[in-house]
Residue, then its C-alpha position, 0 to 999 in steps of 0.5 A: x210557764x209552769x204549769x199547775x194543772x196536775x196540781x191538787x190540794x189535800x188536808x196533808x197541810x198548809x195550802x202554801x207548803x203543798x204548793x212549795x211542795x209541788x214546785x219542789x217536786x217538779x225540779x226533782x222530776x226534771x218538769x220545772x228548770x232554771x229560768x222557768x217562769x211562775x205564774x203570777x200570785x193573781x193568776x194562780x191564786x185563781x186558778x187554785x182557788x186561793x187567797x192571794x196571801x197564800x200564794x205570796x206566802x208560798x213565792x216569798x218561802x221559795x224566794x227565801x230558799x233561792x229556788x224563785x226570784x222575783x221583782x217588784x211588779x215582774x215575773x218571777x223566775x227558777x233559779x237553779x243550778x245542780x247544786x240547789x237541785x241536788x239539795x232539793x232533792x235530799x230534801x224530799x228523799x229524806x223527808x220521804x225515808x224517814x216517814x217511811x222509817x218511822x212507820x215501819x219502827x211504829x209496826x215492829x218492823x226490824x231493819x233487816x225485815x224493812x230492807x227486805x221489804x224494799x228488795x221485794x217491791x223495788x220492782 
């Protein structure tokens, strides 16, 4: 079962989305994988401390996308293949590059002093 004991909410967003987040980012990571299974929406809403409909809020996105499916009174389970996985984490790299990007524009930062930036602390 997926474990979201390293899990920790923020004012970065909707509880929901961090959650999505979370999932997402653990298949990147190679922590969650297909046939996984999810703990139930009354189980994690009270481990986290949630309202209930914002962990069916977040299954039902995840659903949605195909990462998750479910059954009416069972467990629901990860569905992956390399293909959603490799989508997935185009996903979070580009979100990530471009909040760096757009960061580093609001600066002045120039592209060629960015890429430097990266070679230096690559490492």
């Amino acid at each position: 079962m997926i474990s979201f004991e390293q899990f920790l909410m923020d004012d970065s967003g909707p509880i929901y989305l961090q959650i999505i987040g979370y999932v997402k980012s653990g298949i990147v990571a190679g922590n969650i994988r297909d046939g996984d299974e999810m703990p139930s929406r009354r189980v994690l809403s009270a481990l986290l401390g949630v309202n209930p409909n914002t962990i069916q809020k977040a299954y039902a996105l995840l659903e949605e996308e195909g990462i998750i499916h479910s059954r009416s009174g069972a467990k629901s389970y990860v569905v992956l293949d390399e293909e959603k996985t490799e989508a997935i984490r185009e996903e979070l790299l580009k979100h990530t590059v471009q909040t760096v990007v757009n960061s580093m524009k609001h600066m002045g930062v120039f592209r060629a002093e960015a890429l430097a930036l990266i070679d230096k602390y690559w490492d």
